[in-house]
SERO-4910 file (N, C-alpha, C, O; in steps of 0.05 Angstrom, whole numbers):
BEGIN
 pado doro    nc1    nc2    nc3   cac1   cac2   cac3    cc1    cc2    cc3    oc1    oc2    oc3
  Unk    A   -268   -317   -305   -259   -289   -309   -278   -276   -328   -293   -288   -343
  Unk    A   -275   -249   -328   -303   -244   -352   -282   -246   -378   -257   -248   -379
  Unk    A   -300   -245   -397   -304   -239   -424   -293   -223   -438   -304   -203   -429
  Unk    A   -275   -213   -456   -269   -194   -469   -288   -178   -472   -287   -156   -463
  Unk    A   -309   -187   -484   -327   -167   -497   -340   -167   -468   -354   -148   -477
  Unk    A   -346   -169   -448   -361   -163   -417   -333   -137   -411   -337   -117   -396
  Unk    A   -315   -140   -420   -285   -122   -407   -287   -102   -424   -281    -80   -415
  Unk    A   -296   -104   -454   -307    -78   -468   -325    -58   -464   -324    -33   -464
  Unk    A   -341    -73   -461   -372    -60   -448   -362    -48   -427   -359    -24   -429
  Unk    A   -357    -59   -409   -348    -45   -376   -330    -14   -381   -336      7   -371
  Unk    A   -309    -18   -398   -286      5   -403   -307     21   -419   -311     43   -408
  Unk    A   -325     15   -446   -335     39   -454   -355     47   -439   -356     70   -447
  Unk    A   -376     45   -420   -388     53   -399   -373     70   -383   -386     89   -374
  Unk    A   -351     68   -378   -339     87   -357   -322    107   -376   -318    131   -371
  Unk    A   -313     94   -400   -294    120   -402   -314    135   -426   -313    160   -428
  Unk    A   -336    117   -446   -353    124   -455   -339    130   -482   -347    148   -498
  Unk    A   -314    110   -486   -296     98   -507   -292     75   -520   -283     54   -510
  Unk    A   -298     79   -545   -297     41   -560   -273     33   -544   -261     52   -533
  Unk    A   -264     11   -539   -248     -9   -543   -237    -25   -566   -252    -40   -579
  Unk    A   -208    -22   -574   -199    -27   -598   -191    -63   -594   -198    -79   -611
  Unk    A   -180    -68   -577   -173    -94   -566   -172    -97   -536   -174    -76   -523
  Unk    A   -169   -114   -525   -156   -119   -498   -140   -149   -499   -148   -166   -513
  Unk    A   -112   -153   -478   -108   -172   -473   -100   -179   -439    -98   -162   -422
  Unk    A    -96   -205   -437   -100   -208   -408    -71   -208   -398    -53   -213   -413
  Unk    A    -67   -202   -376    -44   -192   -364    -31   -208   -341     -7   -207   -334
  Unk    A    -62   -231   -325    -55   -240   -315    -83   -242   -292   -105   -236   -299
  Unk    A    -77   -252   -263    -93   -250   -244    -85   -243   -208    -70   -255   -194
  Unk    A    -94   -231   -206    -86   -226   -171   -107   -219   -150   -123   -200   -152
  Unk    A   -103   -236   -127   -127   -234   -107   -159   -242   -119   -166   -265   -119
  Unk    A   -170   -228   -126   -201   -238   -135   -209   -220   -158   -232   -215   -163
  Unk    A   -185   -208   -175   -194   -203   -197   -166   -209   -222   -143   -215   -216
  Unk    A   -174   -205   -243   -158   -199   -263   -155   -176   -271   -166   -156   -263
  Unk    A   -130   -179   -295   -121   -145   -304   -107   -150   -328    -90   -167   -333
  Unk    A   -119   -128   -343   -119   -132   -375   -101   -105   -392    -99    -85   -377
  Unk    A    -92   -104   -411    -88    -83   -424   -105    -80   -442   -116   -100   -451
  Unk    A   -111    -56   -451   -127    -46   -463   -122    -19   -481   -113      1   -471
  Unk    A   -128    -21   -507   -128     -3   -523   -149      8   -537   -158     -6   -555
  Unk    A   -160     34   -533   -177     48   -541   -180     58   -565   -161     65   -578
  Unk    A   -202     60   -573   -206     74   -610   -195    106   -611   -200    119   -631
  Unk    A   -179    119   -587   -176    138   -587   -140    136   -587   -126    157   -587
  Unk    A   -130    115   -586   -104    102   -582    -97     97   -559    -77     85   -553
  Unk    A   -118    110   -540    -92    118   -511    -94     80   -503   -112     67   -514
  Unk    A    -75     66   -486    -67     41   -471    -83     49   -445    -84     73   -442
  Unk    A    -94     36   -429    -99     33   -406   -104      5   -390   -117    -15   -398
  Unk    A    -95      7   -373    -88    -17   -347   -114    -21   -330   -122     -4   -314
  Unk    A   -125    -44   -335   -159    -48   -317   -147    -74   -307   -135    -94   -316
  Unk    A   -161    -62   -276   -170    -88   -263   -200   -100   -263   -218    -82   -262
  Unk    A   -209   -125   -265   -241   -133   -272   -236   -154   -245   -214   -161   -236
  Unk    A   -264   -160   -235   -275   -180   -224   -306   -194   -233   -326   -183   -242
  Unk    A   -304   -214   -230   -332   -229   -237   -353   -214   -218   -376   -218   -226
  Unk    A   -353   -202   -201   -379   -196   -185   -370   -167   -177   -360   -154   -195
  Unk    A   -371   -158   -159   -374   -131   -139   -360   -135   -111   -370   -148    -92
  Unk    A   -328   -120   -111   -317   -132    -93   -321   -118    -69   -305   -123    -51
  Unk    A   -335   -105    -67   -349    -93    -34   -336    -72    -29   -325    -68     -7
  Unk    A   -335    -49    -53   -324    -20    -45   -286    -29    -49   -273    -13    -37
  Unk    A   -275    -45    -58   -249    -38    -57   -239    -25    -87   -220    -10    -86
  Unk    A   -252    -29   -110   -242    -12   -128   -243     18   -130   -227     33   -142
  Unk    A   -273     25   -114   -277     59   -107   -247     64    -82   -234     83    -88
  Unk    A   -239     48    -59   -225     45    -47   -200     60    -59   -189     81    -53
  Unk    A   -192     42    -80   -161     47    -89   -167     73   -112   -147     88   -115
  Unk    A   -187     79   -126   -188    105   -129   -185    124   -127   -173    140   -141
  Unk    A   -202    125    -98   -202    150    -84   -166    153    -67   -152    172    -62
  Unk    A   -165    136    -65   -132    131    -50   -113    142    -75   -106    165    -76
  Unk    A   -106    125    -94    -95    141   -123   -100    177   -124    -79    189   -127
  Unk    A   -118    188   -122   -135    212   -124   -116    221   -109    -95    230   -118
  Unk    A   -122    219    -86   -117    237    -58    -82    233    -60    -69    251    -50
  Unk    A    -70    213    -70    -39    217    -73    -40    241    -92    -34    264    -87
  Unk    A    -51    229   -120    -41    246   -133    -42    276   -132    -22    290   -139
  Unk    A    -62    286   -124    -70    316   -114    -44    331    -97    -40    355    -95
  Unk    A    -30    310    -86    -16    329    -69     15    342    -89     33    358    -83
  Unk    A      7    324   -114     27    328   -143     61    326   -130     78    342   -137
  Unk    A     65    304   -111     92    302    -97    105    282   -122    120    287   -140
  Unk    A     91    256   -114    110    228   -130     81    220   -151     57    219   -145
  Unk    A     94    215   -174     79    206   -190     55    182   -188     62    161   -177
  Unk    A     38    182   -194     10    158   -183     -2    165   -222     -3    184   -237
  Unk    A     -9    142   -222    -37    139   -248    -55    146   -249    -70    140   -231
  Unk    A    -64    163   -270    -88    169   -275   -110    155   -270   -113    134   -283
  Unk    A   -129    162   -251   -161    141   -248   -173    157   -272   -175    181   -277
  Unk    A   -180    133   -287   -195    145   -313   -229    140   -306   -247    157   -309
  Unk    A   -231    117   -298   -261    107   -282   -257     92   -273   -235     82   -277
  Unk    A   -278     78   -253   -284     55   -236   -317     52   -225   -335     68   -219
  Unk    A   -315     20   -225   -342     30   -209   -339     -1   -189   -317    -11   -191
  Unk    A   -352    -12   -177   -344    -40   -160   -339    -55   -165   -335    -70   -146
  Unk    A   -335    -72   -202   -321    -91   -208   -300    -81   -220   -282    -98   -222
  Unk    A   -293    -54   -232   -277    -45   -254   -262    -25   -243   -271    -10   -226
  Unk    A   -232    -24   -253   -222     -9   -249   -207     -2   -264   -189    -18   -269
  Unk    A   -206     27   -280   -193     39   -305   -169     56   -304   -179     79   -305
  Unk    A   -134     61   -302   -124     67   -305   -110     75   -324   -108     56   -340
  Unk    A    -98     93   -331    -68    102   -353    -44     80   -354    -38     68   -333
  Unk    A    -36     78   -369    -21     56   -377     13     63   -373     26     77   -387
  Unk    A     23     49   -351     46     48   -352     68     42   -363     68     18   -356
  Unk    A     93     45   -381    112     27   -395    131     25   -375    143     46   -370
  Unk    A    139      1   -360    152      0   -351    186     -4   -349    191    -23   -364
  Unk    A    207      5   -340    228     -2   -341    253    -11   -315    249     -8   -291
  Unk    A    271    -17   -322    293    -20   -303    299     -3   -284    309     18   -291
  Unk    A    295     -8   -256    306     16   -241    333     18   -252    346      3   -268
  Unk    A    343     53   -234    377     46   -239    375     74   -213    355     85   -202
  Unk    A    398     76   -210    411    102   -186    402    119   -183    393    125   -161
  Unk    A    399    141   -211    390    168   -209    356    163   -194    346    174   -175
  Unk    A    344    140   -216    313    147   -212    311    135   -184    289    142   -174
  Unk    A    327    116   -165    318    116   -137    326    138   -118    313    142    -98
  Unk    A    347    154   -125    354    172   -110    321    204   -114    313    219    -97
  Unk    A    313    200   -144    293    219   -149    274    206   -130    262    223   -118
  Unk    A    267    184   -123    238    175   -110    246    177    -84    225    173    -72
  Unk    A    270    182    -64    276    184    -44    268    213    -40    261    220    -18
  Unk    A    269    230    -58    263    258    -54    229    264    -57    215    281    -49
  Unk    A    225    238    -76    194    249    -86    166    237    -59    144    246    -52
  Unk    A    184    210    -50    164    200    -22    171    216     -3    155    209     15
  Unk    A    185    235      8    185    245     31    176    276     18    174    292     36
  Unk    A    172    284     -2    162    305     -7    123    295     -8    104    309     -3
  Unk    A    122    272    -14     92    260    -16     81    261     11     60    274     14
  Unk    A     96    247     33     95    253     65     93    271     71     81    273     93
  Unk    A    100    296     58    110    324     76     85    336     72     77    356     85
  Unk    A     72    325     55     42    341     42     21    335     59     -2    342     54
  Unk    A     30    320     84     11    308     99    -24    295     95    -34    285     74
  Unk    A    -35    298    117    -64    288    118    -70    308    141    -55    322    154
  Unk    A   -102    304    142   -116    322    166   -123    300    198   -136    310    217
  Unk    A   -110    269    198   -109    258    217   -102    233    204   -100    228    179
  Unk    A    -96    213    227    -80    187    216   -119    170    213   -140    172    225
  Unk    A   -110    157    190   -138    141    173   -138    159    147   -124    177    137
  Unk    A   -164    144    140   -173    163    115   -200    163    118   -210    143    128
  Unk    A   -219    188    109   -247    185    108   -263    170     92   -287    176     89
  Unk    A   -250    145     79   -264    122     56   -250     96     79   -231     95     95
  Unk    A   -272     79     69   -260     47     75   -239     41     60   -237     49     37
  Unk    A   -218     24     74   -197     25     69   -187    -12     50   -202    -31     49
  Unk    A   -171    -11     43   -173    -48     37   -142    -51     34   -131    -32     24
  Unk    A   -128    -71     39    -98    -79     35   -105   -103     28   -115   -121     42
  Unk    A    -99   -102      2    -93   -124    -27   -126   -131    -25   -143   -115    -34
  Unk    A   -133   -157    -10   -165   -160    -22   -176   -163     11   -193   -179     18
  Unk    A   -162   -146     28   -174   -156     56   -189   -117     68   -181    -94     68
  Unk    A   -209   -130     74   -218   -101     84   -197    -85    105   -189    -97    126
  Unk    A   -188    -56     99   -173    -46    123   -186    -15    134   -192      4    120
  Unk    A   -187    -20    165   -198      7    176   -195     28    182   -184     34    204
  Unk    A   -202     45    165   -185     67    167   -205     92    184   -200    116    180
  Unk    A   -222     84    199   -233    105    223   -203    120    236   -184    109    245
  Unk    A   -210    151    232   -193    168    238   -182    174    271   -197    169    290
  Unk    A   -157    183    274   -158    185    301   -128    196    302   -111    193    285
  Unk    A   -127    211    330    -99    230    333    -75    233    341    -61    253    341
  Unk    A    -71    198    353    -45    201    365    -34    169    354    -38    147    364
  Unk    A    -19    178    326    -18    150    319    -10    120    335    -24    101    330
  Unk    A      9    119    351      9     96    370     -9     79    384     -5     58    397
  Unk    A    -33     94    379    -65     74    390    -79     66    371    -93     46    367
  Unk    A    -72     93    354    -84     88    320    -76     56    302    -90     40    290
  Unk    A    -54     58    307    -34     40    287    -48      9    302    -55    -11    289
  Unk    A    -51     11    330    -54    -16    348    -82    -19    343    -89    -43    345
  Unk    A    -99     -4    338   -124    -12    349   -133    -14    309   -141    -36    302
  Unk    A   -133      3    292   -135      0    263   -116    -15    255   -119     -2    234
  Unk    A    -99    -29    250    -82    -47    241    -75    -64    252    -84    -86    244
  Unk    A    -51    -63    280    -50    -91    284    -71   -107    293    -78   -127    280
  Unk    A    -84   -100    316   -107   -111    329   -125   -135    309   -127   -159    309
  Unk    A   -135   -114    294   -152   -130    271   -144   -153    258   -158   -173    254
  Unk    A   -116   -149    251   -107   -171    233    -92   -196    251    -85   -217    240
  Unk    A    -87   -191    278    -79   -211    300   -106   -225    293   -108   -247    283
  Unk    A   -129   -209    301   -149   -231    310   -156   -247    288   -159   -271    294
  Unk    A   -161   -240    262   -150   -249    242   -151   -268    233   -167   -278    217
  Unk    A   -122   -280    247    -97   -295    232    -91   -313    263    -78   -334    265
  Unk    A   -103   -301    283   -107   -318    295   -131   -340    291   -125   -364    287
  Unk    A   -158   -330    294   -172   -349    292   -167   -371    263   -179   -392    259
  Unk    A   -151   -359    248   -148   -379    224   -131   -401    229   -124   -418    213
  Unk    A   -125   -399    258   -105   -425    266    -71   -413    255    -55   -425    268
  Unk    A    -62   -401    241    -41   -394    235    -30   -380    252     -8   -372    243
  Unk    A    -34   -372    277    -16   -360    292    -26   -373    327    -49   -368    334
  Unk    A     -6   -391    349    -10   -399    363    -28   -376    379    -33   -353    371
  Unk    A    -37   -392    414    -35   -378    431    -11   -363    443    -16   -344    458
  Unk    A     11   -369    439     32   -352    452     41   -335    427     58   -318    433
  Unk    A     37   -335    411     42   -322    390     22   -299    390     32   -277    384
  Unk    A     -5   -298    395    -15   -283    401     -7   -260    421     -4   -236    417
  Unk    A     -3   -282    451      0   -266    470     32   -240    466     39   -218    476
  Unk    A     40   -253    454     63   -243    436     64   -209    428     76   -189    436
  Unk    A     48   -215    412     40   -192    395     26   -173    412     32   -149    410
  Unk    A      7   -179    428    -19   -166    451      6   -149    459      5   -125    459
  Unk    A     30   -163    466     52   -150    489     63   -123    480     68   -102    493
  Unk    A     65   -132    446     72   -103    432     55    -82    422     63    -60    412
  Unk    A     20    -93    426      4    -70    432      0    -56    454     -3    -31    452
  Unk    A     -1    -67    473      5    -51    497     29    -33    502     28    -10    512
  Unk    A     46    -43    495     73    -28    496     68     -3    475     76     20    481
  Unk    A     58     -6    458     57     13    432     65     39    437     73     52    418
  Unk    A     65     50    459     65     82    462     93     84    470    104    106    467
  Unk    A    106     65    478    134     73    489    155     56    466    180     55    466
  Unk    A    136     44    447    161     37    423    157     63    397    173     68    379
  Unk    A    134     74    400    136     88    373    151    109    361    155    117    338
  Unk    A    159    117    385    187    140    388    173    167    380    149    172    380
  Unk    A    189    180    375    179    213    373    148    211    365    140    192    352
  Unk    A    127    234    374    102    239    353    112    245    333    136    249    333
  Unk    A     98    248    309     96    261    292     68    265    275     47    252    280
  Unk    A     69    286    255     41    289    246     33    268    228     48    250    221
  Unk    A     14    270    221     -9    258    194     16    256    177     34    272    184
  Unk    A     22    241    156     42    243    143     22    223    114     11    203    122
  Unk    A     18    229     85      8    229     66     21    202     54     35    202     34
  Unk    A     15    180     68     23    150     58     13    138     37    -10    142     29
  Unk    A     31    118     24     26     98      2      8     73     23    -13     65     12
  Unk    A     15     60     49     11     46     57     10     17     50      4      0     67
  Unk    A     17     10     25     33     -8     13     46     -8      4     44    -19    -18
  Unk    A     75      5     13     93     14     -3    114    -17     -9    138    -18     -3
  Unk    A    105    -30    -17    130    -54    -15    147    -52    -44    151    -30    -55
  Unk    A    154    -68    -50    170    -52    -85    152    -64   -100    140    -47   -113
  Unk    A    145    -85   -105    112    -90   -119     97    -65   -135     85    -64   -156
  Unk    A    103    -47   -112     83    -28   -116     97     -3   -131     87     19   -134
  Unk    A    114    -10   -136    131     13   -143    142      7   -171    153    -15   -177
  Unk    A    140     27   -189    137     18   -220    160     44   -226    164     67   -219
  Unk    A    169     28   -240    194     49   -254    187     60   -279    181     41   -294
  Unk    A    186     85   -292    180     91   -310    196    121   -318    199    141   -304
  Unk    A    205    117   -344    218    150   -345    229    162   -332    226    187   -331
  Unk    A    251    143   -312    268    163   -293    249    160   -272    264    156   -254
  Unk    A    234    160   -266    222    161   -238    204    142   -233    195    129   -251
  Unk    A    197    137   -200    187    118   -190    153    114   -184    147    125   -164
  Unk    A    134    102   -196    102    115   -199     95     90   -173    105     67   -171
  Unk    A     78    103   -158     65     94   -143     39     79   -154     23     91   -169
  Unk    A     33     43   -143     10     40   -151      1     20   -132     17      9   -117
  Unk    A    -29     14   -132    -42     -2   -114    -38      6    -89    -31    -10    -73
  Unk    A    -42     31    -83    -50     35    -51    -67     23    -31    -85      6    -33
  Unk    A    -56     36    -11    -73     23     17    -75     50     28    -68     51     51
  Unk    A    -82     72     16    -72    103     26    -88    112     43   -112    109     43
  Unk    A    -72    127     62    -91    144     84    -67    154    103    -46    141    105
  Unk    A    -73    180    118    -59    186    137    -50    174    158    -64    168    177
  Unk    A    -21    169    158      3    153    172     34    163    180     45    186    181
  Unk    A     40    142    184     75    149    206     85    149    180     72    137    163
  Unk    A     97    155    177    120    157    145    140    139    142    150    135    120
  Unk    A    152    121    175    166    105    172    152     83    169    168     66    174
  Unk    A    134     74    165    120     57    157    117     58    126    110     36    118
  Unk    A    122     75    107    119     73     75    155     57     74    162     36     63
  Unk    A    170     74     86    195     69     84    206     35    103    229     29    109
  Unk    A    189     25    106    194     -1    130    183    -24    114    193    -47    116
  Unk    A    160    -17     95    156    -30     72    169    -40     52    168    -62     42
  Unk    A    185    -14     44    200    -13     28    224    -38     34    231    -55     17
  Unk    A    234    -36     56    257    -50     67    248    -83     72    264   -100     76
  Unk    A    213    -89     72    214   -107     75    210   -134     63    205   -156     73
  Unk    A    214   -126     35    222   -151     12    240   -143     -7    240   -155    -29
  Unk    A    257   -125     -4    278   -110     -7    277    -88    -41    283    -97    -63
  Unk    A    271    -71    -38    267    -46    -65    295    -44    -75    314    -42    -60
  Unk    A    297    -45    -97    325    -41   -115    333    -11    -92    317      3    -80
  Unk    A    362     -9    -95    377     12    -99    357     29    -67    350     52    -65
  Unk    A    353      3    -46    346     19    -22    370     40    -13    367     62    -23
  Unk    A    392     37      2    413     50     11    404     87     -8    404    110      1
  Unk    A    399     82    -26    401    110    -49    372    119    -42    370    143    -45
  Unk    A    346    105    -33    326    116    -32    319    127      0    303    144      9
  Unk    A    334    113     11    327    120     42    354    143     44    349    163     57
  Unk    A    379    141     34    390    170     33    374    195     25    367    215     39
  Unk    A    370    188     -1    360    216    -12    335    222      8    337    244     19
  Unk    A    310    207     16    299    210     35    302    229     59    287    248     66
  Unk    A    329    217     70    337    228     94    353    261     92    355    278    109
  Unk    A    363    262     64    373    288     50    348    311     51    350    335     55
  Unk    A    320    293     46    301    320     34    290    320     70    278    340     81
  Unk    A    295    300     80    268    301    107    279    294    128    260    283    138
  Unk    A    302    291    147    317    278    166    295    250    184    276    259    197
  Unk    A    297    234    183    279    213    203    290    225    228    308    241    234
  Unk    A    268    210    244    272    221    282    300    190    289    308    168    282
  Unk    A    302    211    305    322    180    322    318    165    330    302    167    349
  Unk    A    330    131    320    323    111    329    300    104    303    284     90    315
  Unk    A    293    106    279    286     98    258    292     70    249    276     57    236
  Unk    A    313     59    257    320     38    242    313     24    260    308      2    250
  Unk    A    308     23    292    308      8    315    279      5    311    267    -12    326
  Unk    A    259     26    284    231     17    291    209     -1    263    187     -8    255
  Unk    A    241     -1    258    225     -9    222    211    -35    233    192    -39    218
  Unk    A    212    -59    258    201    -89    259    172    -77    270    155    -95    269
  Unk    A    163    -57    278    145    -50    293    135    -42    260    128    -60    245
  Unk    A    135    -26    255    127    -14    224    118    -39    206     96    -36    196
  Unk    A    130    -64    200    131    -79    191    107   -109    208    103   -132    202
  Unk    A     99    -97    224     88   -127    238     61   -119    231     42   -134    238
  Unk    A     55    -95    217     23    -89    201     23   -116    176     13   -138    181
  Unk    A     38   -108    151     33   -121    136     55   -150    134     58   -165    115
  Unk    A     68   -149    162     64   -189    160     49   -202    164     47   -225    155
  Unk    A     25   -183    188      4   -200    196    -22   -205    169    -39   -222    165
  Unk    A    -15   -184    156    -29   -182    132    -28   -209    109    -46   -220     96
  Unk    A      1   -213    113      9   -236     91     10   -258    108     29   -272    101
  Unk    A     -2   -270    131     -9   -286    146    -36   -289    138    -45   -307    124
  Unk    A    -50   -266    148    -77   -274    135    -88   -277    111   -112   -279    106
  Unk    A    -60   -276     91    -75   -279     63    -62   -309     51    -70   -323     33
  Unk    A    -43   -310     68    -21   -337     54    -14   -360     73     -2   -380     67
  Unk    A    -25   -352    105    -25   -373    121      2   -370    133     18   -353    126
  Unk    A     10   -392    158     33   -384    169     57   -401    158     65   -423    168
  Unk    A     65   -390    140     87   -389    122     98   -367    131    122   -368    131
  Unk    A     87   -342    142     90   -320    142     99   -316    177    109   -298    190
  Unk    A     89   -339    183     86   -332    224    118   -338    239    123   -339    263
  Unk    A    136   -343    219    159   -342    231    174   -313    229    191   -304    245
  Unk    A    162   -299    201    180   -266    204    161   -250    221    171   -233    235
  Unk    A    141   -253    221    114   -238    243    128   -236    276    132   -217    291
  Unk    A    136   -272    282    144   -271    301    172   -254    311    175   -243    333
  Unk    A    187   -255    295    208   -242    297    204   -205    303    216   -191    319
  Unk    A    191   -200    289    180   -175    276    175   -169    303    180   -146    310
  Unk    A    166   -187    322    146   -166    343    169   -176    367    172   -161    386
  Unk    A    181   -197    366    205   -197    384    223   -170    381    225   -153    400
  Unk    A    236   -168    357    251   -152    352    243   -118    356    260   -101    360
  Unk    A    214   -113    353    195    -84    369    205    -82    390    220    -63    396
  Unk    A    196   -105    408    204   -109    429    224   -106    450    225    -97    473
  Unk    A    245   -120    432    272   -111    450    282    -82    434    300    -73    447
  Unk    A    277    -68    416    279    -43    405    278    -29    422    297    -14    426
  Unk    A    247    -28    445    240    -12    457    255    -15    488    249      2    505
***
């Protein structure tokens, strides 16, 4: 892992601020992440890697950025970055409770409502430490199959973690794709990892962090959500449905929404993961 003083150097280069201390916070995917306190007092949250992780820290940047601009649900300040480093505002975290899930049910579908100018994003895209493609395009149901699932079948197939029929499986619910996705709808202004991981409680409200962002289906931020279970869901998908009504048949599509990032955690953790995947695309399936 680097160095304190390699983690000093790095933060005053970008923010072009002593460093008062740092300590380590921990490690995830192919880098670490430190707290850090500046000679100016402010706290800030860095991720480091030993090398240059191939455009994913400009990645989550520019993704952070483009949430925050639309000033719906709270996201962290990008203070700098450059391909091993990544400099954020410092979160204090606390306990969810009622009020602040019912506020983030209003604040993600107001984040959605702010849309995008097509489903993708114009930067390379990355989910957790795996490259993701986000070439643009206009009718999400070909979009979703051919930039997400597709990629990560082949994947997680060749890694031996997902049979031949397990494959053919999944192929069945790309082809189908257009008659499970249910209503169109527009570009909609996604977290794209919205799992609760990602979701930081702070001061009454819910801060978005570590995106996968780019223009998407909206039941897909909310399908995430449901699928390692977010405190006080019932209150966030209400208030949700209070500020933004879902189309009909929402709940019949959350396994379809959800068979992106199982295939994801297949290919990052092996098939440990290939029994909810399978289900996931059964259950698309007879949905439709």
């Amino acid at each position: 892992m680097p160095a304190a003083a390699v983690i000093d150097a790095r933060i005053t280069v970008l923010l072009g601020v002593q460093v008062r201390r740092v300590s380590t916070l921990g490690a995830q995917h192919r880098w670490r992440t430190y707290r850090a306190t500046l000679a100016d007092g402010r706290e800030v949250f860095v991720k480091a890697a030993d090398t240059p992780l191939g455009g994913l820290f400009p990645a989550e940047a520019r993704g952070l950025r483009w949430l925050r601009e639309a000033g719906r649900a709270p996201v962290p300040e990008v203070l700098g970055y450059d391909e091993s480093t990544l400099v954020l505002s410092w979160l204090e975290a606390e306990s969810p409770h009622r009020a602040a899930a019912e506020r983030f049910g209003h604040d993600l579908a107001a984040l959605h409502a702010s849309g995008a100018a097509r489903f993708g994003a114009p930067w390379d895209g990355f989910i957790a430490s795996l490259p993701l493609d986000n070439t643009t395009g206009d009718a999400w149901p070909s979009w979703y199959a051919r930039r997400r699932v597709a990629p990560f079948l082949r994947r997680a197939a060749d890694s031996g973690s997902l049979s031949a029929a397990d494959t053919r499986l999944i192929e069945t619910v790309i082809a189908r794709v257009g008659d499970l996705a249910g209503p169109a709808e527009p570009p909609a202004r996604v977290h794209g990892d919205c799992w609760s991981g990602n979701v930081m409680w702070v001061q009454g409200r819910a801060w978005l962090v570590d995106p996968a962002a780019h223009g998407g289906h909206r039941e897909t931020d909310l399908a995430m959500l449901a699928l390692f279970g977010a405190p006080y869901l019932d209150r966030i998908m209400a208030a949700y449905a209070e500020a933004v009504p879902l189309a009909d048949g929402w709940r019949a599509r959350v396994p379809l929404h959800q068979l992106h990032p199982l295939l994801v955690h297949v290919c990052l953790f092996g098939a440990s993961y290939r029994a909810a995947t399978i289900d996931a695309a059964r259950a698309a399936l007879a949905a439709g």
